[in-house]
N, C-alpha and C positions, 0 to 999 in steps of 0.2 A: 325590519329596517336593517339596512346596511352597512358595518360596525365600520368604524373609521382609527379606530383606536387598537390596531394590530401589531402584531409583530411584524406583520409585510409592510403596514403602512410607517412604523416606527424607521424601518431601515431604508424605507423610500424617502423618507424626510430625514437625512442623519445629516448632519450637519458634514459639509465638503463634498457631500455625493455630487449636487451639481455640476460644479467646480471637474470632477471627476471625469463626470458623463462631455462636460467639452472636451475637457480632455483628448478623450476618445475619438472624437469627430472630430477635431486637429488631426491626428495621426492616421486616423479612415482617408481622410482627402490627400496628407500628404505624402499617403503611401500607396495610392490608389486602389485599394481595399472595396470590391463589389458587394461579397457577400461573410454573413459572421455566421461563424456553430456557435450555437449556443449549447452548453455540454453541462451536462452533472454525471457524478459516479453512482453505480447501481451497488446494489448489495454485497456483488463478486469483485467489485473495483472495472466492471467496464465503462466505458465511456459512452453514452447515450443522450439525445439531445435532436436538435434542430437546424438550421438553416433555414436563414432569411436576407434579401438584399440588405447593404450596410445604409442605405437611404433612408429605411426605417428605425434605426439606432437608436434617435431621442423618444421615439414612441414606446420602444420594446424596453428601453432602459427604464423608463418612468411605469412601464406595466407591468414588463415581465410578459414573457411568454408562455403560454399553456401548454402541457403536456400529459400525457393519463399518469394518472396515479401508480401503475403497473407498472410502467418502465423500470422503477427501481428493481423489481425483481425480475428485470432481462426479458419482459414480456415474456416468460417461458411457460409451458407445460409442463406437469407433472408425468408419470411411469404410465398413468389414466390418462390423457390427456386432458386434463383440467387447467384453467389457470392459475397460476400458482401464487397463490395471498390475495387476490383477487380476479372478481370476477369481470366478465365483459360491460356490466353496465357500470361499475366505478367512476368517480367524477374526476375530470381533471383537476392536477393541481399548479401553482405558479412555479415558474423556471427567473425567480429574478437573478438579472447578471451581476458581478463585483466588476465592475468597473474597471480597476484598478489590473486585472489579470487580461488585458486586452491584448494578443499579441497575433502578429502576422504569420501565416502557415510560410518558412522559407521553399518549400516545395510547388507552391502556387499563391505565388504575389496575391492573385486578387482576394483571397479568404483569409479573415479572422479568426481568432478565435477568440471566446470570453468563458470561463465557467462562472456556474452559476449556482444561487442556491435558492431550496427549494420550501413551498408555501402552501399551504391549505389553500384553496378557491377562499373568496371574499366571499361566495355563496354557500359555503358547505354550512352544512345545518347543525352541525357539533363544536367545530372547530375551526373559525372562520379568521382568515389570514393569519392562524398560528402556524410555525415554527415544521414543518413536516419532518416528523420524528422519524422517518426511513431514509431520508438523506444524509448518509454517513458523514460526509464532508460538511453540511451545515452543521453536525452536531460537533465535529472535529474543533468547527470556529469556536462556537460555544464551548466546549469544553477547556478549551486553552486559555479562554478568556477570565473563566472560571480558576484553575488551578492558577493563574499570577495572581487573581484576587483575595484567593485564600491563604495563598502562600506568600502574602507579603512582593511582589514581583518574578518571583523564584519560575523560571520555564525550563521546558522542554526543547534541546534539539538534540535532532537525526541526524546521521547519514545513514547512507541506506548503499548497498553492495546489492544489487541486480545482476544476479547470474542468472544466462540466459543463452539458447542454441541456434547460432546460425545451420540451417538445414539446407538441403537440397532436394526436391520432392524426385522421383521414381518409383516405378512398378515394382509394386507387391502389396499383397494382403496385410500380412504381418506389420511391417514398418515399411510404410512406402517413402522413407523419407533417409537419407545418410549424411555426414556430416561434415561441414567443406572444412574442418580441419583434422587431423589427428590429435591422439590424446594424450597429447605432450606438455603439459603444465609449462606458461613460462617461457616457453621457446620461442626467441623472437621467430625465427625461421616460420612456426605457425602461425604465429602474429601475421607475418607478409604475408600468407596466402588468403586473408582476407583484409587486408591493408584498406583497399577501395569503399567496402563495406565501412568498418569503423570508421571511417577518414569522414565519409557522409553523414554517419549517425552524428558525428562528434561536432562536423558544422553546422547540422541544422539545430541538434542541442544548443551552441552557443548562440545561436540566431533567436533561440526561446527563452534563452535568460537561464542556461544549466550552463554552470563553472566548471566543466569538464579539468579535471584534475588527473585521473592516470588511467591504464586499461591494462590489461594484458589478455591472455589464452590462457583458458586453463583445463585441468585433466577431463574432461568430454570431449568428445566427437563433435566439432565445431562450436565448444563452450566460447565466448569472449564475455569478459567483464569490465563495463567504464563506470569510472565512478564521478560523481559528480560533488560539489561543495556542499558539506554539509551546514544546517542551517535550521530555521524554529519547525516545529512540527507542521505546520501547514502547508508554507512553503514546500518544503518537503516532498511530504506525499503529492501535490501539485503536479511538482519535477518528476515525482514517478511514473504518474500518469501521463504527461508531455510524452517521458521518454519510452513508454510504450508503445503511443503512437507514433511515434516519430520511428523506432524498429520497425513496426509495422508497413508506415510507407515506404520505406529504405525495400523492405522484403518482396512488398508487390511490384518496384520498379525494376527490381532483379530476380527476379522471379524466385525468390527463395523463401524460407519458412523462418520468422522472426518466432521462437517456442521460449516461453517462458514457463512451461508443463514443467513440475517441479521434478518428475522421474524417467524421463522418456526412455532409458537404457538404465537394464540391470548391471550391475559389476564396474560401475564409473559413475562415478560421482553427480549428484543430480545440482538442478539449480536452485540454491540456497537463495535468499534475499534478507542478509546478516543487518540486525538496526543499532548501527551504533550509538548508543543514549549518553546524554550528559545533562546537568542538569545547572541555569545560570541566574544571576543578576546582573542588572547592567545590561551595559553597551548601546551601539547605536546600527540602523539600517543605514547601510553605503549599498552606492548604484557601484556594478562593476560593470564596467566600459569592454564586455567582447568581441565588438564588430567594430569595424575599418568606419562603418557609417553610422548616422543618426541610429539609436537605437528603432526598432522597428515595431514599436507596439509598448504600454506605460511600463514607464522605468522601474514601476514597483518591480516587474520581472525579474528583472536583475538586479536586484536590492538584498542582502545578504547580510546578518546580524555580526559585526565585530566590536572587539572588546569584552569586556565586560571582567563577569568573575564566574570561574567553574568551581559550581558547590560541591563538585561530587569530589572533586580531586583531593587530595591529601596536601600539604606543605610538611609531610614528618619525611618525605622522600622514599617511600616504598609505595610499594603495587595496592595495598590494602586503602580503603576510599575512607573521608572523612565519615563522624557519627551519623549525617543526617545523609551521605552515601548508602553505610549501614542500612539506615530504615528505608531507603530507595530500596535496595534489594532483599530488603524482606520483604514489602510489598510486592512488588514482581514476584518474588520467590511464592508468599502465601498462593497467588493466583494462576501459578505459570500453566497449570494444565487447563485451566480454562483459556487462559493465554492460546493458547495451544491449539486451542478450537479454531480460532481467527485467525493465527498464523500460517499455520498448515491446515489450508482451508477444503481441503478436496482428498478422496478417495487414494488419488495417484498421491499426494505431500507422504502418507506414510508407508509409503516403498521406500524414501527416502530415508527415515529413520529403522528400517528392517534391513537395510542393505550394506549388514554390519564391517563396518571398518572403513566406510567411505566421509569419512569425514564429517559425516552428520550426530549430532547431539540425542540421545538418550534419555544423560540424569537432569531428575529434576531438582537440582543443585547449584552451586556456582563455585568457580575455582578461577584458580590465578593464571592468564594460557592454557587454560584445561579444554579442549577443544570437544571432551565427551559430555560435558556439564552444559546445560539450557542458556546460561547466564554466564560469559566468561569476561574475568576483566583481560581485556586486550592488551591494553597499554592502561598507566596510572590516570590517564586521565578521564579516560569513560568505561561502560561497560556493553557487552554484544546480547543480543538476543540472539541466538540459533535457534531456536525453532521455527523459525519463518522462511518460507521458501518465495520463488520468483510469483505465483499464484497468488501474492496476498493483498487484501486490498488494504495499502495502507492506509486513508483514514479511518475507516472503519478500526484497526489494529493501534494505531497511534492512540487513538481516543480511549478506548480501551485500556494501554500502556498506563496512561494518564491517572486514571481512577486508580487503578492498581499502583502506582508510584504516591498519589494520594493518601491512601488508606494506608499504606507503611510512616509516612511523615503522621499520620495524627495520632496513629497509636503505638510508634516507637517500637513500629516490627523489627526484631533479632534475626537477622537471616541466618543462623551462624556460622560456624571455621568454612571457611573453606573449603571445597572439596579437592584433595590431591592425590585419590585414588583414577585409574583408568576405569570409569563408571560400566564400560562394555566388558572389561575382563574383570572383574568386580560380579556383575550381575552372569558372562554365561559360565565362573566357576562356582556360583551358588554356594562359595564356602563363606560370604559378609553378605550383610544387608542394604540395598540399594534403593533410593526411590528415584521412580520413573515416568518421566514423562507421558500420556497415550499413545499407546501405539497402532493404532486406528482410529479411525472416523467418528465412530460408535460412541467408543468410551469418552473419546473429545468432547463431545457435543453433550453429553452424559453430566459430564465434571462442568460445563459451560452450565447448562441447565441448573446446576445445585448453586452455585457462584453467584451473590446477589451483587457483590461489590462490580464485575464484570459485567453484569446482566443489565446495572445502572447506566452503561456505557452504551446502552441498546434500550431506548425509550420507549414509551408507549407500545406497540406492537411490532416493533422492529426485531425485537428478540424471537418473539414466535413467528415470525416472517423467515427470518435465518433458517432457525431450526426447522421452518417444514419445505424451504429449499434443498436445503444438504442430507433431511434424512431422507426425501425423493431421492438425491443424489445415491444416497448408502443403500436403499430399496434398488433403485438400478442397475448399480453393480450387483446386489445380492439374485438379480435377475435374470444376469448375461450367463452363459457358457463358455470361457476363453479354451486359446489354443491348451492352457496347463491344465483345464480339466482334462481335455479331450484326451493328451499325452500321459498323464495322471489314472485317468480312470477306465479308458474305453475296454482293456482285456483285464483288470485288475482283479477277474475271478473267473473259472475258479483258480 
């Protein structure tokens, strides 16, 4: 018999979904909208999903759309060519949409988009219309939903700093790709030479409901960085994945390479993707109004949490964070190398932390502006993650954050002093003792693997799904022969 009493069927029946779902086919019609992606994020943070005409909207909203099970893990092969966490005969699972995230592609009027989150089959023979624990983003909901319940209303918001390199593709082996600006930090002058580029990322972000707030150029070879309104953790990573895609169509209509590859050039600074955390009660969701016209897709989009109260901050007037700040960053702190795993999620994320003096973080510590320390407080009012680079998939990493911020609030982790040593000339005079970050893949996934509080943030089999994507990853590099073997070793005897 066919169980009626699910988690899919619970969120199909939530009280205002209806309400919702017209919504939606209000703003289909009067924006003339043919067809929707229906999208979830995979393992690695890509965007994957479906297309369907918008005609069938009430049907797919009340279903849900079917997708394989695999997707999450990028339908990819393994170093063997296997597939990888699952096999080809795996069952589909449901893709239901939220409603509420309906907005119009500004690139092509006639397409939607909705994400969506993701379901056991009603027919699976284990686990029928539960919760599918490989969808980072359904778990992100749940878990936010979870820490305000625990913690008395007390959330999570981000901002998030997306560094990221406009390219130019050309011939060659090596880097067939160079970079439409110089690596001049800061310089409007670099700024104007891709003026046209930003000017388009930044309207069709506001078109999707991102508060674009400020941008500049910075030290890479066509680095630019915009940053968007920071906001609840969901939201959030949302916007990051919007504005991925949105780089992305920007890149194929100019024919250029939107790279958010955390290292693509040694000796200049890679792309980081800094999470600025704060933690609140209170406040309210306001719609901001950034287009001339009706907004173009449900106003949740551009709905944005203000007010309220930041826990983290202090009223004694210095950089040092209130007590239940303190246990914020001892939890992080307890965690940060597993942290670490998710953050700097690939092979290339630790060239970035070896490519010493460029800016990237080491200790695993926290300081006041201390730009060599994991966890730095920026300003008094929040504090930064550096060890996450442009490659990360934020809910996946947010959700994560969360547990780890968790687990300091219930048992009154001590993060202690601060760190106000230069962590990098500190560790390569080896005259004090330093603790550090991983500094590859390896040991990341290593300290991920031992971390149970982390590992809670990665359900059912989503943990060992991760770990045998990324140690394929780590097997494949340990595979290849690059040009620095070749250079390295080819005459190197006798």
């Amino acid at each position: 018999m066919i169980p009626t009493d699910t988690d899919y069927h619970r969120e199909r029946e939530a009280p205002g979904r209806d309400e919702l779902v017209k919504r939606v086919r209000a703003k289909i019609d009067a924006l003339g909208v043919d067809y929707i992606y229906y999208q979830y994020i995979s393992i690695t943070g890509r965007v994957m999903g479906k297309a369907a005409p918008a005609r069938h909207w009430e049907t797919q909203a009340r279903k849900g759309v079917q997708t394989w099970m695999g997707g999450v893990s990028n339908v990819a092969a393994n170093f063997q060519g296997e597939l990888i966490g699952f096999d080809s005969n795996a069952m589909e699972c449901i893709a239901l949409p939220d409603p509420e995230t309906f907005v119009q592609l500004p690139w092509d009027k006639r397409i939607g988009r909705v994400f969506c989150t993701l379901y056991y089959g009603i027919e699976d023979p284990e686990k029928p219309g539960e919760y599918y624990e490989y969808d980072t983003r359904g778990n992100l909901k749940r878990f936010d939903r979870e820490f305000r319940e625990e913690n008395n209303g007390l959330y999570l918001k981000v901002g998030l700093e997306p560094e990221m390199l406009w390219l130019r593709p050309k011939e060659g082996e090596v880097q067939p790709f160079e970079g439409t600006t110089k690596p001049y930090a800061y310089h409007i002058g670099q700024f104007e030479e891709v003026r046209e580029v930003w000017k388009q990322v930044s309207d069709y972000a506001q078109a999707m409901g991102l508060d674009m707030i400020q941008g500049d150029c910075e030290d890479s070879p066509g680095q630019v960085e915009l940053n968007y309104q920071f906001d609840d953790a969901l939201p959030t990573c949302d916007r990051m994945t919007t504005y991925r895609q949105i780089c992305a169509e920007v890149a194929r209509q100019r024919n250029l390479i939107a790279c958010f590859m955390a290292k693509p050039y040694m000796g200049v600074p890679a792309n980081g993707c800094h999470h600025n955390c704060s933690v609140w009660t209170g406040g309210t969701r306001e719609v901001q109004h950034l287009t001339k016209d009706d907004l173009p897709g449900m106003e949740e989009n551009w709905a944005y949490s203000v007010g309220g109260k930041n826990e983290f901050e202090s009223t004694e007037g210095d950089w040092l964070p209130t007590e239940l700040g303190h246990h914020i960053l001892g939890g992080s702190l307890a965690h940060i190398n597993a942290l670490t795993a998710l953050g700097a999620s690939t092979v290339n994320s630790y060239r970035r932390f070896n490519d010493f003096g460029m800016w990237a973080p080491i200790g695993a510590n926290w300081g006041l502006q201390n730009r060599s320390c994991a966890i730095r407080i920026s300003a008094p009012d929040r504090f930064e993650f550096r060890a996450v680079d442009s490659m990360v998939n934020p809910h996946l990493f947010c959700g994560a954050l969360l547990k780890a911020i968790g687990d300091g609030i219930r048992n009154k982790i001590d993060p202690g002093k601060p760190e106000a040593r230069n962590v990098m000339e500190v560790w390569t005079s080896a005259e004090e003792e330093v603790n550090l970050i991983p500094l590859n893949l390896h040991d990341a996934l290593n300290e991920l693997e031992k971390d149970e509080v982390i590992r809670s943030a990665m359900p059912g089999k989503l943990h060992d799904l991760y770990q045998e994507y990324k140690r394929d990853e780590w097997t494949r590099f340990l595979r290849e022969v690059t040009n620095w073997d070749v250079e390295q070793y080819l005459d190197c005897v006798p």
